[in-house]
C-alpha positions, 0 to 999 in steps of 0.5 A: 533477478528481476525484482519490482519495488513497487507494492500494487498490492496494498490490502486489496479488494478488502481492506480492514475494519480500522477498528477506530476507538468508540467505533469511530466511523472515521479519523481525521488528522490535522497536521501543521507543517511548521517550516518557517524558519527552515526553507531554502535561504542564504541565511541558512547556509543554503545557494539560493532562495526559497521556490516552493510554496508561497504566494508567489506561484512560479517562483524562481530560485535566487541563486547567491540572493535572498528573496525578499519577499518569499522570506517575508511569506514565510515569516507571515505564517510564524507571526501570524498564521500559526496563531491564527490555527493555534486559535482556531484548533485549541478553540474547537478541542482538537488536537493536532500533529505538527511536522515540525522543520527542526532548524525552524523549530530552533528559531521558534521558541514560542511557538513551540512553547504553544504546541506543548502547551496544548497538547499537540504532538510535534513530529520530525519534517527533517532538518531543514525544508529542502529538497533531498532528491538530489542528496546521496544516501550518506549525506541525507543520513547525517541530516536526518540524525541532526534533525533528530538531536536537534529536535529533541534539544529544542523539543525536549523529547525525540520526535516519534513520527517522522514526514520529510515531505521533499523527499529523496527515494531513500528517505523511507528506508534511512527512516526506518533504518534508524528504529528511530520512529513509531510511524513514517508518513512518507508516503500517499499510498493508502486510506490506511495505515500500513506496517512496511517490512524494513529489512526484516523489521515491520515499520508503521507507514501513516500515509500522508495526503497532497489532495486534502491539503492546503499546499494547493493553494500555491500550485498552478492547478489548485484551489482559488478560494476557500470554497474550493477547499472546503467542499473538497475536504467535505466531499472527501469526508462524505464519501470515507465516511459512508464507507466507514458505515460498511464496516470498513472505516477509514482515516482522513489527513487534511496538510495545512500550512501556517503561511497559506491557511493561515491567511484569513481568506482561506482559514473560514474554509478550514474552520467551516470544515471543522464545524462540520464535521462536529456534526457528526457522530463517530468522527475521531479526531486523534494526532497521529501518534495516537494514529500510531498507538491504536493501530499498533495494538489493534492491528499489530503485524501480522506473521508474514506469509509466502513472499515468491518476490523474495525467494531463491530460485531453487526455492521458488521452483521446489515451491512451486514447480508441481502446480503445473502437473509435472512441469516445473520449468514453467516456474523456472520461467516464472522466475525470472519474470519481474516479480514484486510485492504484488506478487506475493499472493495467490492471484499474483503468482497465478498470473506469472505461472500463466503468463509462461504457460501461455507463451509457451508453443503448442508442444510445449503445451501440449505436455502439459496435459499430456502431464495430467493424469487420467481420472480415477485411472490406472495411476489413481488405482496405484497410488502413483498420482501427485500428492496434489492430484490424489487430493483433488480426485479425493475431493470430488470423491473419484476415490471411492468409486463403484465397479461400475463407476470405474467401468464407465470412467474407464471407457471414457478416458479411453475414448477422449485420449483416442479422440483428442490426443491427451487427457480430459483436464477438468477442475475436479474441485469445482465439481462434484462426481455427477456434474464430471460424468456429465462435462466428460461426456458432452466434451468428447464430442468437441473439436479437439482444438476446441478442446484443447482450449477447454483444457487450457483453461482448465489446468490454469483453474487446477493451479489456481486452486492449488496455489489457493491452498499452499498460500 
């Protein structure tokens, strides 16, 4: 099988009302990563020094040396850019979630003392702040189950949320395999919260942010001053908020750093933002644990539908082998195709049924129609049409027709067969009796390949619709 991971799908055109309480028109979550102490550092057992944001854009790893100056960034946000936002968000009665590096946590006694002290939710950012994309499964495993044991020892309790942040392509699935965590923030996919199917079990996903975060002050194509940050962050508030006015609210995650934001230069930006938002009615400023509670009460996962990305071939073909009228070999083709998450609806099948139709040669085609059935004709009269079939002429009410009726839908079967070599296809739901009559008899007088076309067009609507109801 040919499977695509990957979900395009998300919630589609109509996402969902997130329902915030009060009727918030909109969440926004602050989060602290706490990583002091924990990066890349010979004193931590690690080959080489800290590259990864810090003042020192560009910055080179030091193999076997300590760096100095990155450690001294690094212990800047500790000594006194922590204390900077801890000030700045207890003053203004929001609290936050911090993602909190274990082993820095561990050499942060009391710092962590201040989170607890004020409410702040303190979730998992992994053992230490380092890159797992080169780690193997089993190695990031044990990592993550220290970082758990270890949290809980320093912290008091498990860490419910989880956001490693440099992560490997396993690091969501080891996650969620731990049944360790109301919600992983491993992914930037989403305005929303979403449950994920983790091997039969659904996980809360809260997606996290790289855009509304402070990180881009330490990137080559980032923010340069405060100003920059603040009108995005507003610019981003602006425009989820006047959506969240249709019905359709949203969440906001704004990433901060205690070594970057931390800074007096940048934090007036971050508190100008605050005092903004305070302007407004309907704001919701929850941790993302409470994130994780709401959504789980108010949009628990739902039953899951029909998943053709996941089926067995004989599945797959007994499902959907008669959409197309007697031709199942276009969804054993189907099949075969790279089908993935954003295939389980109606629209995402439709597509892989007629991309086969579609590429198949004019014969083949061509028996397609030729697999339709006459309407209300002598197979109608018998009883022998498709269960699909029988309800669509049903539908548009071909099964009740007068003598007279029959008479004339009889004639003209006849004359389009003899003229254009297969049946007339029309989308019966579409219309009512009066309005096929009509398309019968305007389409006869076409050119057959003309019509052939029409017909085309026609048997894909007919599956459409069909695959509109079986899902």
């Amino acid at each position: 099988m040919n499977r695509y991971p990957r979900d395009f799908r998300g919630y589609g055109a109509t996402p969902p009302d997130a329902a915030w309480p009060g009727g918030a028109r909109i969440a926004v979550q602050f989060v602290v990563n706490y990583e002091e102490g924990g990066e890349n550092c010979l004193l931590h057992g690690d080959a080489a020094s800290e590259a990864f944001l810090s003042e020192i854009v560009g910055a080179a790893p030091w193999p076997a040396q300590r760096h100095w100056n990155m450690e001294s960034i690094y212990d800047y946000g500790a000594r006194a850019g922590f204390w900077r936002l801890h000030r700045l968000f207890t003053g203004a009665q929001i609290p936050v979630t911090v993602y909190g590096v274990a082993s820095a946590l561990a050499r942060a006694p009391e710092q962590v003392e201040a989170m607890k002290d004020a409410g702040w939710e303190i979730a998992s950012h992994g053992l230490k702040w380092i890159d797992y994309k080169d780690h193997d499964a089993k190695a990031e495993s044990a990592d993550m189950s220290e970082a758990i044991r270890l949290h809980t020892e320093v912290v008091g309790q498990a860490p419910r949320g989880w956001y490693c942040g440099r992560t490997s392509v396993n690091t969501v699935a080891l996650a969620a395999n731990t049944q360790a965590f109301d919600y992983i923030s491993d992914t930037y996919d989403d305005d929303l919260p979403y449950w994920m199917d983790a091997d039969g079990r659904d996980q809360l996903i809260i997606p996290y942010t790289l855009d509304c975060n402070d990180m881009r002050f330490a990137t080559p194509q980032g923010f340069n001053s405060g100003d920059q940050f603040y009108a995005y962050l507003r610019d981003t508030f602006d425009a989820l908020y006047a959506e969240g006015t249709e019905g359709a609210a949203k969440m906001m995650s704004v990433g901060l750093h205690c070594r970057l934001v931390g800074r007096p230069g940048r934090v007036l930006a971050l508190r100008r933002f605050i005092e903004y938002i305070q302007g407004f009615e309907g704001v919701w400023t929850p941790r993302r644990i409470d994130i994780a509670e709401h959504w789980r009460m108010a949009h628990p996962p739902a039953p899951r539908g029909l998943q053709p990305s996941r089926m067995a071939k004989a599945a797959f073909i007994e499902t959907f082998g008669g959409i197309f009228e007697h031709s199942p070999w276009i969804a054993e083709r189907a099949f075969d195709l790279e089908l993935g998450p954003a295939h389980d609806s109606a629209a995402g099948i439709h597509s892989a049924l007629c991309r086969m139709f579609r590429s198949a040669t004019r014969a083949e085609r061509l028996g397609v129609l030729n697999a339709h059935p006459d309407l209300a004709g002598k197979l109608a009269a018998a009883k022998s049409l498709t269960a699909e079939s029988t309800a669509e002429q049903a539908s548009a009410g071909l099964d009740a027709l007068t003598d007279k009726e029959r008479t004339t839908f009889t004639e003209l079967n006849a004359a389009y067969v003899a003229k254009h070599g297969f049946p007339f296809i029309i989308a019966v739901k579409d219309h009512d009796k009066p309005a096929i009559l009509r398309a019968f008899e305007a389409r006869i007088a076409h050119e057959t390949e003309a019509e052939f076309l029409t017909a085309c067009t026609q048997v894909e609507r007919i599956a459409r619709l069909r695959l509109e109801d079986l899902f």
